[in-house]
C-alpha positions in Angstrom: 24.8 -2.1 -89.5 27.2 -4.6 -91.6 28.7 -6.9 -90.0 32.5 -4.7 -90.7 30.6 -1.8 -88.4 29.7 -4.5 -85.8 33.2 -5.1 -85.6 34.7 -2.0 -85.8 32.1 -0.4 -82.8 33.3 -3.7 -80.8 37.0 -2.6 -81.0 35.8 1.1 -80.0 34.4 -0.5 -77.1 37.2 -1.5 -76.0 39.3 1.6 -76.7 36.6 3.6 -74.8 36.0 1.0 -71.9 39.9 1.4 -71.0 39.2 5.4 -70.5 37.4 4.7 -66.9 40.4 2.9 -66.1 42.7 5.6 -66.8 40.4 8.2 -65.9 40.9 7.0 -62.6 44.6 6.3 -62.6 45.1 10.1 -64.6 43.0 11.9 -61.6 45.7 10.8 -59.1 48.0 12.9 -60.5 46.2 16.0 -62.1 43.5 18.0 -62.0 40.0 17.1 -64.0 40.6 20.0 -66.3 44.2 19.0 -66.9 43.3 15.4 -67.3 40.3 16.4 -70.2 42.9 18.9 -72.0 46.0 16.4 -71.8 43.7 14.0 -73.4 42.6 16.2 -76.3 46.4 17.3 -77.0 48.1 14.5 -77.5 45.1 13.0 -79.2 45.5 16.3 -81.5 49.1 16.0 -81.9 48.9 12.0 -82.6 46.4 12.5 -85.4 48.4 16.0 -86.7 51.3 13.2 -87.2 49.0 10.8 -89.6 48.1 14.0 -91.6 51.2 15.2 -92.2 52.5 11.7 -92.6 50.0 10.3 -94.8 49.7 13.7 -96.2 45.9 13.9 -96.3 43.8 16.7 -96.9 42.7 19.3 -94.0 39.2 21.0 -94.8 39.1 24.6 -95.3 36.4 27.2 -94.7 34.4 28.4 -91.9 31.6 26.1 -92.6 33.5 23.3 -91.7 35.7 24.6 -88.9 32.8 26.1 -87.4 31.0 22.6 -87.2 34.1 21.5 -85.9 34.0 23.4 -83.0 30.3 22.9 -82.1 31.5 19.3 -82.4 34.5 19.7 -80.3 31.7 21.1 -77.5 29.6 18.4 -77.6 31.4 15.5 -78.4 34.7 16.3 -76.0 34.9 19.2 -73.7 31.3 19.2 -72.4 31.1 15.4 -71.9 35.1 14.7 -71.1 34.4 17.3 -68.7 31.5 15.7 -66.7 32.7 12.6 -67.2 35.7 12.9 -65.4 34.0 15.1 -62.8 31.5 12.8 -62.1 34.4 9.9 -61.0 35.6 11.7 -58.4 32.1 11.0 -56.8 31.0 8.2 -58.4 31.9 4.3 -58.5 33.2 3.6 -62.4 30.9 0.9 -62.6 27.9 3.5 -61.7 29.3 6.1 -64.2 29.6 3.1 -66.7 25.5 2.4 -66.3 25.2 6.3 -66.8 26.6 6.6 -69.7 25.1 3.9 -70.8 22.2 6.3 -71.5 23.7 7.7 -74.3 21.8 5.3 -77.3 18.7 6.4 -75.4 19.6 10.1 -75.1 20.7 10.0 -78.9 17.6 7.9 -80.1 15.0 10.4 -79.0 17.3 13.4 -80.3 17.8 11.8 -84.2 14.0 11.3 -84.1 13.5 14.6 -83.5 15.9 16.3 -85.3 16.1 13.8 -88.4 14.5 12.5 -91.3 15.8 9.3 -91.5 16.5 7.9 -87.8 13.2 7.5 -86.4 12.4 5.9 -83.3 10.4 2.7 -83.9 9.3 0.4 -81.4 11.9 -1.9 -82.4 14.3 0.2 -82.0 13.8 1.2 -78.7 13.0 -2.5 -77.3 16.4 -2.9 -78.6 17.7 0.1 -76.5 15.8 -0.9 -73.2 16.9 -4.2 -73.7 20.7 -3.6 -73.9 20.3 -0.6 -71.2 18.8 -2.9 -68.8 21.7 -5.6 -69.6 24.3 -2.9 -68.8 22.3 -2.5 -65.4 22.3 -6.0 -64.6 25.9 -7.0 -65.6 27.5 -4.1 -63.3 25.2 -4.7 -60.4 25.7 -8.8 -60.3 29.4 -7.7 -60.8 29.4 -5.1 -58.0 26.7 -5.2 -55.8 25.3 -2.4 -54.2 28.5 -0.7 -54.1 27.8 0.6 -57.2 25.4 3.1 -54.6 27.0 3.1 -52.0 28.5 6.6 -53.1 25.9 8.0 -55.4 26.4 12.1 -55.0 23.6 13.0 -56.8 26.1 15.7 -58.4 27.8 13.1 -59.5 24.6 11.2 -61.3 24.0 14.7 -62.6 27.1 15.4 -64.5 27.4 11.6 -65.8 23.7 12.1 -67.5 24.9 15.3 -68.7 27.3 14.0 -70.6 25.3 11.3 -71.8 23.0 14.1 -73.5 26.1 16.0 -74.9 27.0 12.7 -76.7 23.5 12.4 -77.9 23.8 16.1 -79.5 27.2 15.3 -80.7 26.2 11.7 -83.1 23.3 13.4 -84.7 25.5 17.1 -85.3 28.2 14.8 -86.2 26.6 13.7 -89.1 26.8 16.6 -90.9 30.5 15.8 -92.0 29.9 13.4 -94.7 27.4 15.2 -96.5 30.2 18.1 -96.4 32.6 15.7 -97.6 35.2 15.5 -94.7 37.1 12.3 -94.0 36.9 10.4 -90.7 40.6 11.7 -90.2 39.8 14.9 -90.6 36.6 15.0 -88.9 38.5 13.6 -85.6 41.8 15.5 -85.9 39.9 18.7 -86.1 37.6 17.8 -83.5 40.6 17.4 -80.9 42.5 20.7 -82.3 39.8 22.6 -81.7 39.0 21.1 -78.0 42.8 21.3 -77.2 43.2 24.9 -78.0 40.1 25.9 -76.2 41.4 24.1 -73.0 45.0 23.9 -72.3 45.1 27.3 -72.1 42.3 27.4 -69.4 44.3 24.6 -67.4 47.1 25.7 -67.3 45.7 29.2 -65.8 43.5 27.5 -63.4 46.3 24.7 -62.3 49.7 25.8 -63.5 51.3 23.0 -61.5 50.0 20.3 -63.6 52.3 21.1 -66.4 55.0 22.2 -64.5 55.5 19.8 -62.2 56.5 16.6 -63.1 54.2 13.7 -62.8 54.3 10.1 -61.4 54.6 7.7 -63.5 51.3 5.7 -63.3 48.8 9.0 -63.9 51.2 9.7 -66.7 50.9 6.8 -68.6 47.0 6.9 -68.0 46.8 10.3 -69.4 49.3 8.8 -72.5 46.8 5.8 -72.9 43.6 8.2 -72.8 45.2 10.9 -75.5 46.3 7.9 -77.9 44.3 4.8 -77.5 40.5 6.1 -75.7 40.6 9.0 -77.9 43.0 9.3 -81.3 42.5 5.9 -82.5 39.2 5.8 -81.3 37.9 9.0 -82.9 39.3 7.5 -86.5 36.6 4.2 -86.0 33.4 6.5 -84.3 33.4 9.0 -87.1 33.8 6.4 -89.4 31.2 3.8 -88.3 29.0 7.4 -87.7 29.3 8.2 -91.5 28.1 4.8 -92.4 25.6 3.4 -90.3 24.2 6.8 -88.4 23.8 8.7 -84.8 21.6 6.0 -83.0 24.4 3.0 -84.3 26.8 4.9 -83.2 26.0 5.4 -79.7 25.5 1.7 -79.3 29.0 1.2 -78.5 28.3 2.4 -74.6 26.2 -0.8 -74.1 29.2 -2.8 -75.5 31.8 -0.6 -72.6 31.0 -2.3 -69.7 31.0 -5.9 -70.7 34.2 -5.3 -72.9 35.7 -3.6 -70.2 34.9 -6.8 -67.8 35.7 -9.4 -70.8 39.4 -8.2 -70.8 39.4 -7.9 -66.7 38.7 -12.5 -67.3 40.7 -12.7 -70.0 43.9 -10.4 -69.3 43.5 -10.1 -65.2 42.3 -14.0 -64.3 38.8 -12.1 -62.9 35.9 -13.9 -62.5 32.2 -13.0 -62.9 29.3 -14.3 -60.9 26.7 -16.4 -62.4 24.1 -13.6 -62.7 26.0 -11.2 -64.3 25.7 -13.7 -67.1 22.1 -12.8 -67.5 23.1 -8.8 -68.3 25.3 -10.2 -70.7 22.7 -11.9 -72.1 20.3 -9.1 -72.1 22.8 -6.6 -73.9 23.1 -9.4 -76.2 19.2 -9.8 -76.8 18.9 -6.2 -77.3 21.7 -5.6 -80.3 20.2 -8.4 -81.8 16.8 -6.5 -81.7 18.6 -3.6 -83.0 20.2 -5.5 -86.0 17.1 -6.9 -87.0 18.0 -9.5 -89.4 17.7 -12.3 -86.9 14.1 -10.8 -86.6 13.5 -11.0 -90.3 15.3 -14.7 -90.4 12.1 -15.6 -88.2 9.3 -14.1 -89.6 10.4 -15.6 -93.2 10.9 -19.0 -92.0 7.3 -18.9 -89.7 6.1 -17.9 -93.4 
C-alpha cells in the first residue's frame, strides 16, 4: 500500500460510510429492492456519461462481460441487497461492525484462492486489531443499543454480504490482468446489476417508480447512485488493481470512524472518551497491516 492508496481507500471511506446514512433516509420512501436498483442505475448512467464524454474505451467479448456480471453478483446485487435488508432490522451502527467483517472474510478467501495474498500472522493481527477497533468505537459511541434490536435475520444477511464482498475483491482482480480500466471495470459492473434489477423492481413494486417520491428519500437514493457508488466504484477498482483483494477490503474498518469523524466535524457531535481507544485500535491494526512502521523498528533495534 503507497501512501497515494492510503489516501485514496480513506476518501472511499467516506463515500461508502455516507451509504448507511442514506440507506436509511432512501428506505423511507421505497422499497429495498427499489432502493438497491435505483442505486445501480444512476450509478450506471453517471459513469455511461464519463465514457461517452471522455470517450474511453468499453471492453468487448464475452470473457470480459461475463466476469462482469459475476462481479455485478457479488460485488452489488448480492451484498446491496442484504445490506439494505438487514437495516430495516438492525441498528446502522451494528450493521457497520458487520460489515466490518469483510477484510476478514476476504483474507481467508485470497489465501485460499491466490498465490500471492497469503494470510500471514501479521496480516491477520492487523485485521483483528482493526476489527476489534470497529467494535469498540461503535459500542463506546452507542451503547448497548447497538443490541438492543439484533434480529438474528438481520446479523445473517449483514455477514452475508460481508462474504459476497469477500468473493467480489479476489474475483475482481481478474480485470487488470485482462486489461480493463477502473472506469470500465465499475461502469460495467453497475450496467450489468441495473439491468438485472430494475426490471425485477419495478414488477415486484410498480409504485416506486410511478409514484412520486418525497424529497428527502430522493435525494438519498441521488447521493447513494452518485457519490456511495459511481465515484466510489472509480477509487475501489482502482486501489484493487494496485495494492490487491485483502487492501482493498480494509476500507470497512476506515467506515465507521470516517462516518463519525464527519458527524464532529460537520454536525458539532461529540464522542465519549472510550470510543477513543477503538480509534486507537483501528489505528494500531493498519499500521500492522502497512508494515513499514514494523520494519522502521526492527532496523533501528538492529
Amino acid at each position: 500500500m503507497t501512501p497515494r492508496n492510503w489516501a485514496t481507500l480513506l476518501a472511499l471511506s467516506v463515500l461508502w460510510g455516507g451509504s448507511f446514512l442514506f440507506n436509511a433516509l432512501a428506505l423511507e420512501g421505497f422499497s429495498v429492492l427499489a432502493v438497491v436498483a435505483l442505486r445501480v442505475a444512476l450509478a450506471a448512467l453517471a459513469l455511461w456519461g464519463v465514457i461517452l464524454f471522455t470517450g474511453a474505451a468499453m471492453p468487448r467479448g464475452w470473457p470480459v462481460w461475463r466476469a462482469l456480471a459475476l462481479m455485478s453478483l457479488l460485488n452489488n446485487i448480492i451484498p446491496f441487497t442484504l445490506i439494505v435488508y438487514g437495516q430495516t432490522m438492525l441498528a446502522s451502527g451494528l450493521a457497520a461492525i458487520l460489515n466490518a467483517t469483510t477484510p476478514i472474510f476476504t483474507a481467508l478467501i485470497a489465501h485460499r484462492l491466490t498465490g500471492d495474498e497469503k494470510l500471514s500472522p501479521r496480516k491477520l493481527a492487523g485485521i483483528l486489531l482493526g476489527f476489534f477497533g470497529v467494535v469498540v468505537l461503535l459500542m463506546a459511541r452507542q451503547g448497548g443499543a447497538l443490541l438492543a434490536e439484533a434480529a438474528p435475520l438481520g446479523i445473517a444477511a449483514a455477514l452475508g454480504a460481508a462474504l459476497s464482498y469477500g468473493f467480489a475483491g479476489v474475483h475482481g482482480r481478474s480485470f487488470a490482468r485482462m486489461g480493463v480500466t477502473p472506469l470500465a471495470t465499475a461502469t460495467g459492473q453497475v450496467t450489468v446489476s441495473a439491468l438485472l434489477l430494475l426490471p425485477v423492481a419495478m414488477l415486484v413494486r410498480p409504485e416506486d417508480f410511478t409514484t412520486l417520491p418525497a424529497l428527502v428519500p430522493a435525494l438519498a437514493v441521488i447521493g447513494l447512485g452518485l457519490l456511495s457508488t459511481a465515484v466510489a466504484y472509480l477509487l475501489f477498482f482502482r486501489i484493487l488493481a494496485s495494492a490487491g483483494a485483502t487492501n482493498i477490503s480494509l476500507v470497512t474498518l476506515l467506515v465507521p470512524p470516517s462516518a463519525i469523524l464527519l458527524g464532529i466535524v460537520f454536525l458539532g457531535e461529540s464522542l465519549p472518551a472510550p470510543a477513543y481507544a477503538g480509534l486507537a485500535l483501528i489505528a494500531l491494526g493498519l499500521a500492522v497491516l502497512d508494515g513499514r512502521l514494523l520494519r522502521r523498528k526492527s532496523r533501528s533495534s538492529a
